[in-house]
Kinemage of the C-alpha trace (Angstrom):
@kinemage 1
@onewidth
@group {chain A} dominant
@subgroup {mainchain}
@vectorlist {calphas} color= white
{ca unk a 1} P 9.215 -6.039 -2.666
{ca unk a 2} L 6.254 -8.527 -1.167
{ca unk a 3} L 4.102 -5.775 -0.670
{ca unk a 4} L 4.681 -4.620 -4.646
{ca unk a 5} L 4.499 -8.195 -5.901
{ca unk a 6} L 1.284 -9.421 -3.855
{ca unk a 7} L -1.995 -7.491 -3.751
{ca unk a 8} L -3.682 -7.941 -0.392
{ca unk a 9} L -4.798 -11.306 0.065
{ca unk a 10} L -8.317 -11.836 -0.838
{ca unk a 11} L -10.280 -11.049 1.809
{ca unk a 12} L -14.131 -10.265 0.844
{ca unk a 13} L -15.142 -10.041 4.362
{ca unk a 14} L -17.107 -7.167 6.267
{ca unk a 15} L -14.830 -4.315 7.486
{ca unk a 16} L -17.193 -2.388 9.472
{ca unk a 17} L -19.882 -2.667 11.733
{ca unk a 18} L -22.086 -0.338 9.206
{ca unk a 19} L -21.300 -2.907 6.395
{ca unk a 20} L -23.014 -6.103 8.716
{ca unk a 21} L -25.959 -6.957 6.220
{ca unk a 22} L -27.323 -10.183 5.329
{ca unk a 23} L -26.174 -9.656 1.723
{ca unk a 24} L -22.389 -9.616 3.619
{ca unk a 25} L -23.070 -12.045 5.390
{ca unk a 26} L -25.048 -14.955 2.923
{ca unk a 27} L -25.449 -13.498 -0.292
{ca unk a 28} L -22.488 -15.671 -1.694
{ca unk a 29} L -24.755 -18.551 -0.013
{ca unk a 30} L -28.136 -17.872 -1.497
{ca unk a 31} L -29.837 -15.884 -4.018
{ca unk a 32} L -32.325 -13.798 -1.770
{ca unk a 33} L -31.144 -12.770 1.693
{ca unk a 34} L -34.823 -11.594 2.310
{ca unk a 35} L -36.382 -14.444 1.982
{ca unk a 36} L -38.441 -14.721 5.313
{ca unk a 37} L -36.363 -17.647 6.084
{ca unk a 38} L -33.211 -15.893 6.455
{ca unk a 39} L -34.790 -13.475 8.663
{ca unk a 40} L -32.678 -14.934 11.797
{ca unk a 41} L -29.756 -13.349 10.293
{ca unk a 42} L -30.733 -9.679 10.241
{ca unk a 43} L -31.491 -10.667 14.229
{ca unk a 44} L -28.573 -11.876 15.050
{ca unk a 45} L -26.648 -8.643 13.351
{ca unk a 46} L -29.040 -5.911 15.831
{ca unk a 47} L -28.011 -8.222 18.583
{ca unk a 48} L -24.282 -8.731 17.158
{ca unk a 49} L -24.447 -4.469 17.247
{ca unk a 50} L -25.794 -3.827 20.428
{ca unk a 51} L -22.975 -6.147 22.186
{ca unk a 52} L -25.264 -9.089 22.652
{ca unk a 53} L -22.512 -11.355 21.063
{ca unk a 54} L -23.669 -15.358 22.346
{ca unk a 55} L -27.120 -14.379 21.316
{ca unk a 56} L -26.295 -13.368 18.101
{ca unk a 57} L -24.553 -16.645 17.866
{ca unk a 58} L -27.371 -18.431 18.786
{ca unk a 59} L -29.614 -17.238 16.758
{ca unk a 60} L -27.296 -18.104 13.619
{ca unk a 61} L -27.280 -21.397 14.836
{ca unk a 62} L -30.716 -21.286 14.173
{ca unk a 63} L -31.119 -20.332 10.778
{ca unk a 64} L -28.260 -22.517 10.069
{ca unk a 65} L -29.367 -25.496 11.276
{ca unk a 66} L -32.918 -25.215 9.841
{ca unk a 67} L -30.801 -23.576 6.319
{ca unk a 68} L -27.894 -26.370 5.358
{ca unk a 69} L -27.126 -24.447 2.593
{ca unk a 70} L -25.494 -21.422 4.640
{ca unk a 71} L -22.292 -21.336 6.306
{ca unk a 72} L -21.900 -22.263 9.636
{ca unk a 73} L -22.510 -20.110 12.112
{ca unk a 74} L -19.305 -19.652 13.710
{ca unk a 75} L -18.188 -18.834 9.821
{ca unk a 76} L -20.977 -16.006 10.086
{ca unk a 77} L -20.060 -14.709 13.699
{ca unk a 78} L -16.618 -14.516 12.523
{ca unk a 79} L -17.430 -12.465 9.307
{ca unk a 80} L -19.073 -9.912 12.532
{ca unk a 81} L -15.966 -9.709 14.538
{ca unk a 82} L -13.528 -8.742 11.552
{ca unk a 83} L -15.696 -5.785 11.474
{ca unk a 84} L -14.624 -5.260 15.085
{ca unk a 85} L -10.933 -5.438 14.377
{ca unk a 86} L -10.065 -7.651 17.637
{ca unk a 87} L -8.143 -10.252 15.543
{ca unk a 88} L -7.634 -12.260 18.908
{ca unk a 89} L -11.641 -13.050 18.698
{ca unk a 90} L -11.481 -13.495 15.194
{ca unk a 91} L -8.699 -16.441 15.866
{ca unk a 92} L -10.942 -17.893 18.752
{ca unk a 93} L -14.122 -17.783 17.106
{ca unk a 94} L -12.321 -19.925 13.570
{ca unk a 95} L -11.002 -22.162 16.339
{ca unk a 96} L -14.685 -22.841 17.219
{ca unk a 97} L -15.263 -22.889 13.562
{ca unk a 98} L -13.255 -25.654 12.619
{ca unk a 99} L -13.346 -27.691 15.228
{ca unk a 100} L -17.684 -27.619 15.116
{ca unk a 101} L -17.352 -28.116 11.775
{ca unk a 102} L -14.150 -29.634 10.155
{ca unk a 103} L -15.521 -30.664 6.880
{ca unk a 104} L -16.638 -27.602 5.841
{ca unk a 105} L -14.143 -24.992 3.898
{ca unk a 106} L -14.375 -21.421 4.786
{ca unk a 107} L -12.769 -21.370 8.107
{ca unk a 108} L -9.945 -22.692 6.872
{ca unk a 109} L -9.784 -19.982 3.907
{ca unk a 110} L -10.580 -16.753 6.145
{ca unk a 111} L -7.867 -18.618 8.410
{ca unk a 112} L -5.467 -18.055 5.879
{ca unk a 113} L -6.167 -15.099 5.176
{ca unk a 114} L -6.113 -13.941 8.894
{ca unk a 115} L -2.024 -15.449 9.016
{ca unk a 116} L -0.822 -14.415 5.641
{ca unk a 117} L -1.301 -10.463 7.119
{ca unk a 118} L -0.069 -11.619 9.741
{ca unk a 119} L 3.281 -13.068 7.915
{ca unk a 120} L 2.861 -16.457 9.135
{ca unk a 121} L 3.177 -18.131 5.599
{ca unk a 122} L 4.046 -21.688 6.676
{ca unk a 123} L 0.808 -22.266 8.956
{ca unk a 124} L -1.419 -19.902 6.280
{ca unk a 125} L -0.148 -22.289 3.817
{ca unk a 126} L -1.778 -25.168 5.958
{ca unk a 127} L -5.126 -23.507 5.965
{ca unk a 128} L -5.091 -22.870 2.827
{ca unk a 129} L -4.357 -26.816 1.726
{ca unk a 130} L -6.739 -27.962 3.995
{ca unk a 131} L -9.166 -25.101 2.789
{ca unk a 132} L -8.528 -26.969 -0.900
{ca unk a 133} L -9.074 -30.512 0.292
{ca unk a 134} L -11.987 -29.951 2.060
{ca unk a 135} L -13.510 -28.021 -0.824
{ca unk a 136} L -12.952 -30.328 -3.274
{ca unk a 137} L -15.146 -32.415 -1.095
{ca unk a 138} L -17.639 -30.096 -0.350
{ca unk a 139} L -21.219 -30.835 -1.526
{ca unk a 140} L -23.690 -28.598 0.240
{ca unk a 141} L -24.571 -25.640 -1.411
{ca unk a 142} L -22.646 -24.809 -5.118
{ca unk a 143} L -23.488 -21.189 -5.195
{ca unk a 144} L -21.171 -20.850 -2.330
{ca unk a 145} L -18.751 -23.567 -3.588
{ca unk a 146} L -18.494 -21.698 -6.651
{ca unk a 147} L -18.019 -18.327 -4.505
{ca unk a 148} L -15.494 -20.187 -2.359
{ca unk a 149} L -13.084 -21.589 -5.283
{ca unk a 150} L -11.334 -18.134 -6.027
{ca unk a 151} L -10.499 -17.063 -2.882
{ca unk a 152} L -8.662 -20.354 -2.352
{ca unk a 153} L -6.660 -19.452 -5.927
{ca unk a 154} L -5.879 -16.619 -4.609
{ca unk a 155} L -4.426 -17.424 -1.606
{ca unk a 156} L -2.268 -20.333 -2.636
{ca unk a 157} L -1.270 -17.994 -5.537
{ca unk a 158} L -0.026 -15.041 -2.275
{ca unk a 159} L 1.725 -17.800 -0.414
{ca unk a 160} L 3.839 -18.980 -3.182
{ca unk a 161} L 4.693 -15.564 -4.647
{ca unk a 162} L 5.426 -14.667 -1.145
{ca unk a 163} L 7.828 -17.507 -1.311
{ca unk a 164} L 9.490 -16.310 -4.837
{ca unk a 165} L 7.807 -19.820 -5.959
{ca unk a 166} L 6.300 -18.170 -9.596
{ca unk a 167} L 5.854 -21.105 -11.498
{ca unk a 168} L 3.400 -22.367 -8.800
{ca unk a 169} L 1.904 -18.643 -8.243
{ca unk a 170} L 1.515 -18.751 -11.955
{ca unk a 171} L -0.822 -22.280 -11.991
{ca unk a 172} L -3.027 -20.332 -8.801
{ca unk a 173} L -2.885 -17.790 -10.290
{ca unk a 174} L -4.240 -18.948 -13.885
{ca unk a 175} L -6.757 -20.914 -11.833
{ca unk a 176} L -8.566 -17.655 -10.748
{ca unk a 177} L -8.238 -16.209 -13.964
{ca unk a 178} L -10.480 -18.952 -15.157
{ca unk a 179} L -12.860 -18.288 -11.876
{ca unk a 180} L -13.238 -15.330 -12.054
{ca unk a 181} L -12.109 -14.143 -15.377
{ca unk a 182} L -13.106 -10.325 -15.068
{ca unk a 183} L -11.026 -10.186 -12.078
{ca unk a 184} L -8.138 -7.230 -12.868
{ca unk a 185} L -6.040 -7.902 -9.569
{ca unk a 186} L -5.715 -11.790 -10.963
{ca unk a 187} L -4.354 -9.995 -14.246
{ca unk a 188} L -2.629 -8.047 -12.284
{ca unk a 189} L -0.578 -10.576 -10.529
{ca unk a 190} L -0.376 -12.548 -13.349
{ca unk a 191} L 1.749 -10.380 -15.024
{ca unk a 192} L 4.300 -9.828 -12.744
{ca unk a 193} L 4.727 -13.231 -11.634
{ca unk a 194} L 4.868 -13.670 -15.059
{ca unk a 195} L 7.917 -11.139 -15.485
{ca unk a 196} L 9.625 -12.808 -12.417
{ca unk a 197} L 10.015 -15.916 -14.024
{ca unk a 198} L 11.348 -14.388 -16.781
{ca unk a 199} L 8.555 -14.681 -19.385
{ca unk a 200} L 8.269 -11.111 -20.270
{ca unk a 201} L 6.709 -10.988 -23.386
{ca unk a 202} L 4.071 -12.844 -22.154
{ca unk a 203} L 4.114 -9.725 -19.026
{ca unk a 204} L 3.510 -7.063 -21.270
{ca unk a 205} L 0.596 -9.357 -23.100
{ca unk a 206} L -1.192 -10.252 -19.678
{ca unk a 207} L -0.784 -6.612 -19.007
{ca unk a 208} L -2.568 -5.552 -22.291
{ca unk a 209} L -5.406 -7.896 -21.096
{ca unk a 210} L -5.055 -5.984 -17.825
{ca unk a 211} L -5.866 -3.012 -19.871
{ca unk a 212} L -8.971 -3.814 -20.497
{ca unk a 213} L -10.359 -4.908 -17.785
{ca unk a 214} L -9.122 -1.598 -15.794
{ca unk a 215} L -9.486 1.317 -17.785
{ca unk a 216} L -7.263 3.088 -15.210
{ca unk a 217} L -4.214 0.388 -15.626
{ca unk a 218} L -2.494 2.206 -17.957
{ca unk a 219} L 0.015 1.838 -20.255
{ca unk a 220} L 0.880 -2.338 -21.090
{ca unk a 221} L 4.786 -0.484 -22.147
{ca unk a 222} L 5.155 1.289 -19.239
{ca unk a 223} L 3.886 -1.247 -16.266
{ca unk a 224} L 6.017 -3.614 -17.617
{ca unk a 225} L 8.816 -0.858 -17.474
{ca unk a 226} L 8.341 0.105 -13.982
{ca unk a 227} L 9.309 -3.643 -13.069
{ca unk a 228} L 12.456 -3.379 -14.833
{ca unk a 229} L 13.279 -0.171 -13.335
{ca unk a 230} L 12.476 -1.733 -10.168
{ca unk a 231} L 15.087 -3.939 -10.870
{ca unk a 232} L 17.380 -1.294 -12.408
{ca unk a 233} L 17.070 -2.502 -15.313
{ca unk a 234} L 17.020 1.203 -16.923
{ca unk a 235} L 17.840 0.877 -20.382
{ca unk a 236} L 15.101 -1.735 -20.829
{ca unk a 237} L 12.550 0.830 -18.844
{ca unk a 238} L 13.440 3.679 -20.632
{ca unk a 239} L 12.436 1.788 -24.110
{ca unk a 240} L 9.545 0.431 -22.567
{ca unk a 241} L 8.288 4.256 -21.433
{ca unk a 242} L 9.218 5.784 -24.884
{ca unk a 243} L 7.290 2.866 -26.293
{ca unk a 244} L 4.327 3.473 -23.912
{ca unk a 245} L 4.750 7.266 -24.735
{ca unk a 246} L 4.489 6.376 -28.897
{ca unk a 247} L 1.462 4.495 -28.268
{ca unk a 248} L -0.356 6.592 -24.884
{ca unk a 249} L 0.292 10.119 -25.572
{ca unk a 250} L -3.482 10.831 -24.596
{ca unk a 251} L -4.047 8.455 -21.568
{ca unk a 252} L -3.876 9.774 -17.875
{ca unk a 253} L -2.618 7.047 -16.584
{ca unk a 254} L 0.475 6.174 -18.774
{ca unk a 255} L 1.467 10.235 -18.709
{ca unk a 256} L 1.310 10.003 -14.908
{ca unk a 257} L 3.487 6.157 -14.612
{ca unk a 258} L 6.113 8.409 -16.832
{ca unk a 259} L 6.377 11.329 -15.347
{ca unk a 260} L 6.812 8.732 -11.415
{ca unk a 261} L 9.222 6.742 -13.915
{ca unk a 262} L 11.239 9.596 -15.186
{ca unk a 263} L 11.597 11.571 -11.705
{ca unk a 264} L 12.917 8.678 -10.201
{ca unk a 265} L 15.184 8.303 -13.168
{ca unk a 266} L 16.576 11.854 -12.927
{ca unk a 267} L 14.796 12.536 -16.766
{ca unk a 268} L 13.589 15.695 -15.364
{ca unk a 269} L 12.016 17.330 -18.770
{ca unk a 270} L 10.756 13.637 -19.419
{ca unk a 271} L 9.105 14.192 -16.236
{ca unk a 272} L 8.049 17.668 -16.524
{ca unk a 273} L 6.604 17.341 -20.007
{ca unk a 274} L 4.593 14.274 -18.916
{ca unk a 275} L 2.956 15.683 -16.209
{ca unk a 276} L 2.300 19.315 -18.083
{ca unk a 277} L 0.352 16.564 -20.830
{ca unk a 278} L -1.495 14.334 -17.601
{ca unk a 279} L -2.790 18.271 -16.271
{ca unk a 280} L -4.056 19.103 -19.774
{ca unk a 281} L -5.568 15.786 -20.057
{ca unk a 282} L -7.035 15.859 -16.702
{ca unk a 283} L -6.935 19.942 -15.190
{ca unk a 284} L -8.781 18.339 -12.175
{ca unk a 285} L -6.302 15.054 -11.496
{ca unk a 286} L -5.046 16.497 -8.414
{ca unk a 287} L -2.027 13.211 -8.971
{ca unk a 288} L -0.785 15.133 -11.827
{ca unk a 289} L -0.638 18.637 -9.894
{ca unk a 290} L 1.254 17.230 -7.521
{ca unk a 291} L 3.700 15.970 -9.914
{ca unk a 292} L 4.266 19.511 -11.607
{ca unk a 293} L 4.788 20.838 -8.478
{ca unk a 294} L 7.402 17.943 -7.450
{ca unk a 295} L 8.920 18.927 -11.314
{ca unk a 296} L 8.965 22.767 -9.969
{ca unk a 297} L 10.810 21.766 -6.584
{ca unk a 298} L 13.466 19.310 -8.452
{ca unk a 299} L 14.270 22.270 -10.475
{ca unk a 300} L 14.578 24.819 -7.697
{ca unk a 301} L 11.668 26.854 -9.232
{ca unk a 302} L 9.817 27.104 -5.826
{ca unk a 303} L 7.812 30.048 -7.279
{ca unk a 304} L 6.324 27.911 -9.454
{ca unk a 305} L 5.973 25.439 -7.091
{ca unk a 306} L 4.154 27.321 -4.689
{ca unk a 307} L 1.983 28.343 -7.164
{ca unk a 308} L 1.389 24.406 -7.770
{ca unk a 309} L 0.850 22.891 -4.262
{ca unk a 310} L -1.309 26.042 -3.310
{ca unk a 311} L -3.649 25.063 -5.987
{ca unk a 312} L -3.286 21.879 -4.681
{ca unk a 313} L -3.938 22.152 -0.852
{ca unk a 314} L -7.142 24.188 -1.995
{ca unk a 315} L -8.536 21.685 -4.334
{ca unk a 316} L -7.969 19.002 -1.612
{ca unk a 317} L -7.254 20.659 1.853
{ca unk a 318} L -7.366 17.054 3.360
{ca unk a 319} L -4.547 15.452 1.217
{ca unk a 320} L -1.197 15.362 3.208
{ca unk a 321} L 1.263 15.004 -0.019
{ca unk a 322} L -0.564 18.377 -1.224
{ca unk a 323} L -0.081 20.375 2.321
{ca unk a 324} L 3.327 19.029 3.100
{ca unk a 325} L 4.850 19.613 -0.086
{ca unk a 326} L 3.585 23.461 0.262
{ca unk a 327} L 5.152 23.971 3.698
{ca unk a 328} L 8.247 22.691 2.480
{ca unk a 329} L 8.249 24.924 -0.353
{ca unk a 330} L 6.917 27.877 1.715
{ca unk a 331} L 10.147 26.818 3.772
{ca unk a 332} L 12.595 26.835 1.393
{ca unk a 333} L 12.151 30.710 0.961
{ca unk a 334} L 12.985 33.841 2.302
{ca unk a 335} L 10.059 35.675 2.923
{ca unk a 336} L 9.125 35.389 6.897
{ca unk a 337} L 5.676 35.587 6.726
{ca unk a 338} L 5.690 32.219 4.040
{ca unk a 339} L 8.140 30.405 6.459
{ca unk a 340} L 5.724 31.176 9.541
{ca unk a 341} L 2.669 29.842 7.235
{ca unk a 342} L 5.285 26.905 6.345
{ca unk a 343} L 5.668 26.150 10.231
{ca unk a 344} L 1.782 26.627 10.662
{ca unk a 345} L 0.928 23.806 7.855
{ca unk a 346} L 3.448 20.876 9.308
{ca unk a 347} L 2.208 21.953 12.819
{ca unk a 348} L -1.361 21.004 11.851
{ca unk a 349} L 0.129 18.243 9.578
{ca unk a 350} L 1.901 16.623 12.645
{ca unk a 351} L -1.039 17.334 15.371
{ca unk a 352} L -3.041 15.427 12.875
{ca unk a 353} L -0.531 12.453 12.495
{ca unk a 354} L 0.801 11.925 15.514
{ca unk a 355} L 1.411 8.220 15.381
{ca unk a 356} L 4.589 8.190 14.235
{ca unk a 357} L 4.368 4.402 13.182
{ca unk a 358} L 2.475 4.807 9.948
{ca unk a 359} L 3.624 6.524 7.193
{ca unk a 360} L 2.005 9.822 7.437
{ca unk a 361} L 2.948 9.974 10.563
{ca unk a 362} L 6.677 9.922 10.204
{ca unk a 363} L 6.588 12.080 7.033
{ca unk a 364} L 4.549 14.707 9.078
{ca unk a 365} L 6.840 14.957 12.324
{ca unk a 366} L 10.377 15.145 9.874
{ca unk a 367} L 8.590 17.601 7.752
{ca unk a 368} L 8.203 19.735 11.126
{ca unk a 369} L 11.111 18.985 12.146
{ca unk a 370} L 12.892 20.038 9.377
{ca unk a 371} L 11.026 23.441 9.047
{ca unk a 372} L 12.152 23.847 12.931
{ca unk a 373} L 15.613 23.000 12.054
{ca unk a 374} L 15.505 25.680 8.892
{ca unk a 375} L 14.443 28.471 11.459
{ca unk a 376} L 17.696 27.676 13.697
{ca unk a 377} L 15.749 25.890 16.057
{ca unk a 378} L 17.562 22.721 16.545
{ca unk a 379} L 17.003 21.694 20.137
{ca unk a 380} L 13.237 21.669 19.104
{ca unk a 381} L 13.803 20.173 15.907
{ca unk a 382} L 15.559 17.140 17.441
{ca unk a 383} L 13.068 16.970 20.129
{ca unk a 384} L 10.176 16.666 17.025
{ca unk a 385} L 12.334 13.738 15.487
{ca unk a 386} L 13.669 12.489 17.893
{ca unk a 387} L 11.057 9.412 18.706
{ca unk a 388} L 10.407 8.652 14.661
{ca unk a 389} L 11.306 4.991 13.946
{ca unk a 390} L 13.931 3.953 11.048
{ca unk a 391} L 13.118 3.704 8.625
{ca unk a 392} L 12.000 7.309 6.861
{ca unk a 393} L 9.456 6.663 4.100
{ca unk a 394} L 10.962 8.585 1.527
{ca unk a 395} L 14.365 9.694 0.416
{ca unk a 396} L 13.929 13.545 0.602
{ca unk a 397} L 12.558 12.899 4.474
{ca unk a 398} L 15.060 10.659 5.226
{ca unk a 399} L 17.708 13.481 4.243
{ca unk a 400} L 15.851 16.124 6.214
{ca unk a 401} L 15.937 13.384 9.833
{ca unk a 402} L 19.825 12.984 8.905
{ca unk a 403} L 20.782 16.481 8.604
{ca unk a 404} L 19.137 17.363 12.330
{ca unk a 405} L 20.714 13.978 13.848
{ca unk a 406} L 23.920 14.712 12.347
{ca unk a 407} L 23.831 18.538 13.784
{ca unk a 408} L 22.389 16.859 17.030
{ca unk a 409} L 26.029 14.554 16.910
{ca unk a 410} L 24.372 11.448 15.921
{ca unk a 411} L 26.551 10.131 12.984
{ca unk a 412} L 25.422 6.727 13.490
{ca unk a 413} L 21.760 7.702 13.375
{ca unk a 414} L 22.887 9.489 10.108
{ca unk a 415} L 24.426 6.334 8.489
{ca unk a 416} L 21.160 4.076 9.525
{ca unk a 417} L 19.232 6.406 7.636
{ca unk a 418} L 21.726 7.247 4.235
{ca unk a 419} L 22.698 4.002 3.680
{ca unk a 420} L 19.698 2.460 2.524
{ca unk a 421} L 18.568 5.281 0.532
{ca unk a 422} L 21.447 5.635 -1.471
{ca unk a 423} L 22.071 1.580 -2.427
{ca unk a 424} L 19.737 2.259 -5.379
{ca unk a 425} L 20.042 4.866 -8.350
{ca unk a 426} L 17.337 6.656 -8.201
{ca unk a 427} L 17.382 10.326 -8.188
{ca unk a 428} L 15.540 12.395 -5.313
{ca unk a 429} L 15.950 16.002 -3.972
{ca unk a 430} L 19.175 16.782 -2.127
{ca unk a 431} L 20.898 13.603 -3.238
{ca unk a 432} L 24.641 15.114 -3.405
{ca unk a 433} L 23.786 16.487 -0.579
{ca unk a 434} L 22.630 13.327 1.539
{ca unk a 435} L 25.836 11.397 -0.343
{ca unk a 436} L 28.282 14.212 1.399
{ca unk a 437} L 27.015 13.773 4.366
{ca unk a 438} L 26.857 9.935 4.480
{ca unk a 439} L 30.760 10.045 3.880
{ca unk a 440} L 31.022 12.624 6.864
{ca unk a 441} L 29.242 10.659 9.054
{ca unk a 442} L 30.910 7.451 8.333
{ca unk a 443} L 34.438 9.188 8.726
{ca unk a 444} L 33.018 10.684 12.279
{ca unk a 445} L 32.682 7.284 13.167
{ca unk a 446} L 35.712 5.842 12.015
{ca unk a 447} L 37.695 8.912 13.691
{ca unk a 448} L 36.056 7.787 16.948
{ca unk a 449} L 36.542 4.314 17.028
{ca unk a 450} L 40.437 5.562 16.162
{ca unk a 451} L 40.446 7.358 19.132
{ca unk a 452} L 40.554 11.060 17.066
{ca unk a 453} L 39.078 13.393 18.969
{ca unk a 454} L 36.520 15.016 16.884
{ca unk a 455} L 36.117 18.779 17.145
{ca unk a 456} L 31.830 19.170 18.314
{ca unk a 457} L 29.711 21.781 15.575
């Protein structure tokens, strides 16, 4: 639920070494990065890229100390090693930051930052208080000041929705609405804090103002009713959709949040109808093919579906929901030649996401898995799964990894991965199915610690 409720934490710092410009690097410091005077800065980023690191540094030193009105320059050589990625520099170089220069507030921010994605909220809460006292005090340069105050908003606002604390996230986060009042992600997070404390009416209002700010937001009606469905609260989504639906037949983006909304739901012509209207709105939104597809699957039409994700995986040949949903469906039927073009797909869909710890990943090597397992492979099909970490990203792969463990004898494998997936409501493909076997796995288990021989498969 963090993740939902709280947008990254602001961090408006260079994320690759291509991106190292002065504008990165000083623009929120000084209205023109070319002026001669700056010109240490492009030096130190040719040395900072051909690995010269300490004479990059010193050469910001330079320009810094002859330029008061720029950051210091262990804030700048820091800003260079997040491009890098080695977050173990980045901590030892805002070490040296703070302790060479104590009073001034931007270490202490990107500090914060740094241990929020981290999850260390009690000592990113610390930076970011000290990041506040120091820039209330700060008196060097208001362009950055200025350029300074919403980040520090922002991350006061993350720690204390992070905490469940919404009446504070809502004074942070009010605060950079008044910064930076343009800002949709503020809006954003306004709203829902807003709807966790209860205030809803005033939700679906900061929503509206969300609206139009972010032309692709969508519906006020039915953002506000994917939070109460979140909270299975479906009677009070299902108004809020049909509301959104009275008012948004013609936008994108509120026929796409309904048709997500209603195939979670189980509302499968609410679903199908909504994303037949998002493709005739949008016959190139390659979100809302996918979705008639997924319709076409949940209905067991897998001609139809075919038809779908093919369309699909040519339009976008790089897009994993698009490929993996087609081998699946290929898969599903009889004809030998689609299975073997089936296999084929989640082959090349696992070679190219083989790190089973991200998401892709995980979906890729069950998907193969479960094409293996369809074919009467199983030893090979368990061998594909058989290093995937708990848990399965979605439902329907979670339901493909149970049915090989439990062949494999692995009911309590089974029950690690059914349990959670079934403490909610929401419909997903094979749902019986994966209920059925939860209860046979639990009995296996049951029967064993009984001492009740069970019979192998």
């Amino acid at each position: 639920m963090l993740a939902l409720l709280i947008a990254a934490v602001w961090l408006p710092t260079v994320t690759a070494t291509a991106q190292l410009t002065p504008q990165a690097l000083i623009g929120d410091s000084v209205e023109d990065v070319d002026d001669a005077k700056y010109s240490g800065v492009a030096a130190a980023i040719q040395d900072f890229r051909t690995g010269k690191v300490e004479s990059a540094r010193q050469a910001l030193q330079k320009v810094c100390n002859e330029n008061k009105e720029l950051a210091p320059a262990d804030v700048l050589l820091t800003k260079m090693l997040l491009a890098t990625g080695n977050r173990a520099a980045v901590s030892r170089a805002l070490d040296q930051a703070i302790l060479a220069n104590p009073a001034d507030p931007e270490a202490y921010v990107m500090y914060g930052d740094l241990l929020f994605q981290q999850s260390q909220f009690a000592p990113a809460r610390l930076m970011f208080m000290e990041a506040d006292k120091s820039h209330r005090a700060y008196k060097a340069n208001e362009r950055r000041k200025v350029a300074l105050a919403p980040r520090i908003a922002a991350g006061l606002a993350a720690l204390a929705e992070a905490h469940q604390d919404w009446a504070t996230a809502e004074v942070h986060l009010k605060t950079w609405q008044s910064l930076d009042p343009k800002n949709a992600n503020a809006s954003r997070r306004l709203a829902v804090v807003l709807y966790r404390s209860g205030q809803t009416d005033e939700a679906l209002i900061e929503f509206g103002n969300l609206a139009k700010l972010d032309e692709n937001a969508g519906s006020p009606s039915a953002n506000l009713g994917l939070l109460y469905a979140r909270d299975g609260e479906h009677e009070q989504a299902k108004e809020m959709m049909e509301a959104a639906l009275a008012k948004g037949t013609q936008d994108l983006q509120t026929r796409l949040a309904v048709a997500r909304w209603a195939m979670d739901a189980g509302l499968l012509e609410m679903a199908k109808e909504s994303a037949k209207a998002a493709v005739s709105l949008d016959a190139d939104s390659l979100a809302a093919k996918l979705l008639v597809g997924l319709a076409a699957r949940h209905e067991n039409d897998l001609t139809a579906a075919e038809k779908t994700f093919t369309a699909a995986h040519l339009a976008a040949p790089s897009n994993f929901a698009a490929s993996n949903n087609l081998a699946l469906v290929l898969a599903a039927q009889g004809d030998e030649q689609k299975r073997q073009k089936a296999l084929s797909l989640a082959s090349v869909n696992a070679r190219a996401h083989s790190d089973t710890r991200t998401v892709f990943g995980r979906e890729a090597a069950v998907t193969y898995g479960w094409i293996l397992y369809q074919q009467g492979k199983t030893q090979l099909a368990a061998q594909a799964i058989q290093n995937v970490p708990v848990p399965i990203p979605t439902k329907e792969s979670a339901y493909y990894a149970a049915k090989i463990f439990g062949d494999a004898g692995r009911p309590d494998v089974v029950v690690r991965l059914l349990r959670p997936i079934l403490q909610d409501e929401k419909h997903f493909l094979h749902r019986s199915d994966a209920e059925e076997l939860l209860k046979e796995a639990t009995q296996q288990i049951l029967d064993a610690q009984s001492g009740i021989r069970v019979p192998p498969r």
